[in-house]
C-alpha positions as CSV (number, residue, x, y, z in Angstrom):
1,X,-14.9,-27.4,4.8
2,X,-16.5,-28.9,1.8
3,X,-14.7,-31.6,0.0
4,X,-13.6,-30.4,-3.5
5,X,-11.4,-33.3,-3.9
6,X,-7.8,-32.7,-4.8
7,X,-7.8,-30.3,-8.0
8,X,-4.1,-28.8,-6.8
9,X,-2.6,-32.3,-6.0
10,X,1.4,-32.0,-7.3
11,X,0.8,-28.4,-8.0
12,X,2.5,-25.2,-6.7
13,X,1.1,-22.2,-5.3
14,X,2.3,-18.7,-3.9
15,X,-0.2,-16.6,-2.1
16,X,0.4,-13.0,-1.1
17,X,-1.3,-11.3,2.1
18,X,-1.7,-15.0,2.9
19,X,-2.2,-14.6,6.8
20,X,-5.3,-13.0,7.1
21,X,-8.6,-12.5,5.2
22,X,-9.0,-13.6,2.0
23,X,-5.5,-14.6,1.3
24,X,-5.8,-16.6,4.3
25,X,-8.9,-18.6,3.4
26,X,-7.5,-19.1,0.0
27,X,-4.1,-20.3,1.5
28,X,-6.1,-22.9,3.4
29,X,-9.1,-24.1,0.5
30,X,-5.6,-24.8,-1.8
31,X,-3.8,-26.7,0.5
32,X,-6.9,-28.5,1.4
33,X,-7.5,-29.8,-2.7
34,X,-3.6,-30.6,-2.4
35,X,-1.2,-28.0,-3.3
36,X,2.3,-27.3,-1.5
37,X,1.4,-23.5,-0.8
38,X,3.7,-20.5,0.2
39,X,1.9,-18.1,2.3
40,X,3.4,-14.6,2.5
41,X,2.6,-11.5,4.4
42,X,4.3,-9.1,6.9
43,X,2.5,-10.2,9.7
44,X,4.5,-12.6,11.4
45,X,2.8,-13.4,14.4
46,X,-0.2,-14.7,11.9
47,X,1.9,-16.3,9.7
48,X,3.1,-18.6,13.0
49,X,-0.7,-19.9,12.8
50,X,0.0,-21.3,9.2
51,X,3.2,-22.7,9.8
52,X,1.6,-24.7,12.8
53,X,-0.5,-26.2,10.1
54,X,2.7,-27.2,7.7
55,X,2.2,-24.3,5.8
56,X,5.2,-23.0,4.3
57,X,5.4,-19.3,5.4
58,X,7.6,-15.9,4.2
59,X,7.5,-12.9,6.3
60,X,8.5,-10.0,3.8
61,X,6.9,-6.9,1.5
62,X,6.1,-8.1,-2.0
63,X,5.7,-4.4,-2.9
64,X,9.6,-4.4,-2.5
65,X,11.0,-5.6,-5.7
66,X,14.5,-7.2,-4.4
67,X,11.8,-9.0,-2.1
68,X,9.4,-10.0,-4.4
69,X,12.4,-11.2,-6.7
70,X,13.7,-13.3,-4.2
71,X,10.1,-14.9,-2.7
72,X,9.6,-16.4,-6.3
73,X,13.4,-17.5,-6.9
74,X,13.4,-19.4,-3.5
75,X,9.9,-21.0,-4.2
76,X,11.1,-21.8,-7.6
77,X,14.3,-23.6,-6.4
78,X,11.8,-25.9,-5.1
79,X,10.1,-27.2,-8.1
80,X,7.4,-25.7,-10.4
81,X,5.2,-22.5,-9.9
82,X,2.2,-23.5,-11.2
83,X,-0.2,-20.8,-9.1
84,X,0.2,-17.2,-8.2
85,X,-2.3,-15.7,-6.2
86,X,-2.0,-12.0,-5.5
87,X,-4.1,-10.8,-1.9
88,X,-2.3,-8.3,-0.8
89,X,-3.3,-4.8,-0.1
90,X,-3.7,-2.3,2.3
91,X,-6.6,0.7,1.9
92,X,-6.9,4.4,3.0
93,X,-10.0,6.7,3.8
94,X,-9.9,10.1,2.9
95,X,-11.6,12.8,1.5
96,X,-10.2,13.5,-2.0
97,X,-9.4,17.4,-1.2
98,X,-7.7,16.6,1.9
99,X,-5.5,13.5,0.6
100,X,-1.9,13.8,0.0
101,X,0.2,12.7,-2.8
102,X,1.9,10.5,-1.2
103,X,-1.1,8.7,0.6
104,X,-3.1,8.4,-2.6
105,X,0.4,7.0,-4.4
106,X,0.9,4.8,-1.1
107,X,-2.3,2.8,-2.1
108,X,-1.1,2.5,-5.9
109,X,2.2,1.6,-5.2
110,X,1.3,-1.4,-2.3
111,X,-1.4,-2.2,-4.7
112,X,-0.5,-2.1,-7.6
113,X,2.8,-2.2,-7.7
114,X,3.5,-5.8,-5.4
115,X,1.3,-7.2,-8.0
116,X,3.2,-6.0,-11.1
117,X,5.8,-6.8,-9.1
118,X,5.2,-10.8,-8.1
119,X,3.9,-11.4,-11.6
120,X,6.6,-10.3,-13.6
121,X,8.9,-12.5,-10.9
122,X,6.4,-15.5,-11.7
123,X,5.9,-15.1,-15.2
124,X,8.3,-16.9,-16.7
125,X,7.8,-20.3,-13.9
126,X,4.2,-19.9,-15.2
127,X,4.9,-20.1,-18.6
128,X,7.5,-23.2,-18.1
129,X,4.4,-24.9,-15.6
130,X,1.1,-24.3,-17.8
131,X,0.0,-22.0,-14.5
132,X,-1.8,-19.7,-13.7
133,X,-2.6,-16.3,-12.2
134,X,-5.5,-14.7,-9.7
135,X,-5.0,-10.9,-8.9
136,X,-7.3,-9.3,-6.6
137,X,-9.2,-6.4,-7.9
138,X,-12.4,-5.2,-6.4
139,X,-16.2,-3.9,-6.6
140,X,-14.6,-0.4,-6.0
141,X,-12.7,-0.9,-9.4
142,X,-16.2,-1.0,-11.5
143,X,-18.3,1.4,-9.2
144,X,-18.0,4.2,-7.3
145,X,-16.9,4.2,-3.6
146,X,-16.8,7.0,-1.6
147,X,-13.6,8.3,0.1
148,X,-11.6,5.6,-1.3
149,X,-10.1,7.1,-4.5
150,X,-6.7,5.5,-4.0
151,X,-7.4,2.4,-2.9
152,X,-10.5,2.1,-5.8
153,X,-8.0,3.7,-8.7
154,X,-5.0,0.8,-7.5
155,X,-7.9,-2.0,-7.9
156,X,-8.9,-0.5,-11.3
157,X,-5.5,-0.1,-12.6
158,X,-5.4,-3.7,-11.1
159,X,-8.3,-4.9,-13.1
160,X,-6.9,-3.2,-16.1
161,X,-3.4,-5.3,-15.8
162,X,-5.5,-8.5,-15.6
163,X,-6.8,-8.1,-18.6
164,X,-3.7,-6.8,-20.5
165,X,-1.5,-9.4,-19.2
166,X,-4.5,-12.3,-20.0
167,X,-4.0,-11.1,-23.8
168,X,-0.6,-11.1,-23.8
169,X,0.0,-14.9,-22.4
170,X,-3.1,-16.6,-24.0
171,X,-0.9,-17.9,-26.7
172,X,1.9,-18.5,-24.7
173,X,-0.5,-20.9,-22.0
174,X,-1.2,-18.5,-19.0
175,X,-4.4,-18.2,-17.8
176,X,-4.9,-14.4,-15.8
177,X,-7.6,-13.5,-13.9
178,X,-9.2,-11.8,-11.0
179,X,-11.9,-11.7,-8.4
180,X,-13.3,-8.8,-7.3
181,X,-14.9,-8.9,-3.8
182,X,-17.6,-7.0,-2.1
183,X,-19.3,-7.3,1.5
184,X,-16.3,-9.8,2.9
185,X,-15.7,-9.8,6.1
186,X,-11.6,-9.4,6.3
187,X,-9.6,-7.2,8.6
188,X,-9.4,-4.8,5.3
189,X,-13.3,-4.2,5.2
190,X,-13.8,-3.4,8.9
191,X,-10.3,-1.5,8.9
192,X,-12.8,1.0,6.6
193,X,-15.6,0.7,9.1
194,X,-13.7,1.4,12.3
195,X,-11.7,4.7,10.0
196,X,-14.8,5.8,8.8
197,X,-13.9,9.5,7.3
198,X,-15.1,12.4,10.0
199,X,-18.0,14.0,8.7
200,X,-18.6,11.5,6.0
201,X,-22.4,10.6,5.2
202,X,-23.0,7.1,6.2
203,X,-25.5,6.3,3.5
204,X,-22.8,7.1,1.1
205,X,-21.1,3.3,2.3
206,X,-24.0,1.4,3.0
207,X,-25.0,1.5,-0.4
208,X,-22.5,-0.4,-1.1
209,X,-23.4,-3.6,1.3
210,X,-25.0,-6.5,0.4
211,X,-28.7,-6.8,1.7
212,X,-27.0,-10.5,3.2
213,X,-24.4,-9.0,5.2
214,X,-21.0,-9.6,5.4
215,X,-20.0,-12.8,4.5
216,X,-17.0,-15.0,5.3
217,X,-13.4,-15.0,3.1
218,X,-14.0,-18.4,2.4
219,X,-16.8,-17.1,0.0
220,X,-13.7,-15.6,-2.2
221,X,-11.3,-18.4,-1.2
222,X,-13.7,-20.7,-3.1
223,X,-14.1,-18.7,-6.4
224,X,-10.3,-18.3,-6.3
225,X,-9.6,-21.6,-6.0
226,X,-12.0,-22.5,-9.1
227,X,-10.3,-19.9,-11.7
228,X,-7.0,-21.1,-10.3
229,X,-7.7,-25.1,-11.0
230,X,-9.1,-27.2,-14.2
231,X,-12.7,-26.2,-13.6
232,X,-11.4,-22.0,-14.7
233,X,-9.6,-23.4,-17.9
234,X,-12.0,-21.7,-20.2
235,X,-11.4,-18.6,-17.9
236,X,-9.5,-15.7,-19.3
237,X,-8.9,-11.8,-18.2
238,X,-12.4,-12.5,-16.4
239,X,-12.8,-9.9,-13.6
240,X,-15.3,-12.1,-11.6
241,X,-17.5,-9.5,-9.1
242,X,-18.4,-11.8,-5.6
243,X,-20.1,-9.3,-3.5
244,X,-24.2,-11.1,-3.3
245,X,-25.3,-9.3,-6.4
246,X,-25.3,-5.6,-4.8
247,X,-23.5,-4.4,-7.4
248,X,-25.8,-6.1,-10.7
């Protein structure tokens, strides 16, 4: 890994859907610069591979809100929050007419909702630490992808939060942004791949692949890393697309 020096030495950092994927690579590129970093997911057996690394782990669902309330009290009773990083989500394939409520809603609520969720927790730590926020939105919240309409309307309503929440702590000294990936290479790209939607017209998801390929979650863990640390200071509400310019 590149040396970036140590722009989270002494600094705090909770990352969600931090045992795979992007959350993973980010969990890693922080506590490489320095940061003390809570990883947490519901995947156990992954989170054992951080923890074998000193990485301070928690197995739980951040879309519950008793858990989510309690994740960001216990890391609090350790010192500052001065990071939140929100990675995790799950996705869906589906044609719109054949898509229940309840599977579109699953999507929003996971989505959405463990990231309303772990940022109203966080909010006031942030305020106290000068910190920071990085929520993960997605190319499919700025243009169309097929079959995808809960999954893209969570990221969207994601994006949307960014933004709101950015305007409403700029006075009060919290920085809120978000990335929003394309052509990564994570469990939740190929899960799309693998569930491809019967009948569905291939063409229809290739457009939406960078003419590079898939590239690794260390290409997101990077850009994260920058909004989250002195270089994003002047960074505010910024939705920043990383998907090799298929999207421009």
């Amino acid at each position: 890994m590149t040396d970036h020096g140590q722009r989270f030495a002494g600094k705090r950092a909770i990352v969600t859907g931090g045992a795979s994927g992007i959350g993973r690579a980010t969990v890693l590129r922080l506590a490489a610069e320095g940061a003390e970093v809570l990883a947490v997911d519901m995947n156990a057996d992954a989170l054992d591979a951080l923890a074998a690394d000193g990485i301070a782990t928690r197995t739980g669902s951040v879309a519950d809100e008793a858990t989510a309330r309690a994740i960001v009290g216990d890391w609090a009773a350790g010192g500052a929050i001065d990071v939140l990083v929100n990675m995790a989500g799950v996705i869906r394939s589906g044609h719109v007419a054949e898509t229940s409520l309840d599977d579109f809603l699953w999507c929003v609520h996971v989505n959405l909702g463990s990231t309303f969720l772990m940022c109203r927790e966080a909010l006031p730590h942030l305020e106290r630490s000068g910190g920071n926020i990085v929520n993960a939105a997605s190319t499919s919240s700025q243009f169309g992808h097929p079959f995808l309409a809960g999954y893209a309307a969570s990221k969207g309503a994601i994006a949307a939060f960014t933004q709101s929440l950015a305007w409403e702590y700029m006075k009060r000294g919290v920085r809120v942004n978000a990335v929003a990936p394309g052509s990564i290479g994570t469990p939740l790209a190929q899960s799309v791949q693998t569930g491809m939607v019967a009948g569905a017209d291939w063409d229809l998801y290739t457009h939406m692949q960078a003419p590079n390929g898939f590239q690794e979650p260390d290409a997101i863990g990077g850009v994260i890393a920058m909004l989250a640390s002195r270089d994003g200071a002047h960074m505010n509400g910024a939705i920043v697309r990383v998907d090799g310019g298929v999207h421009a």
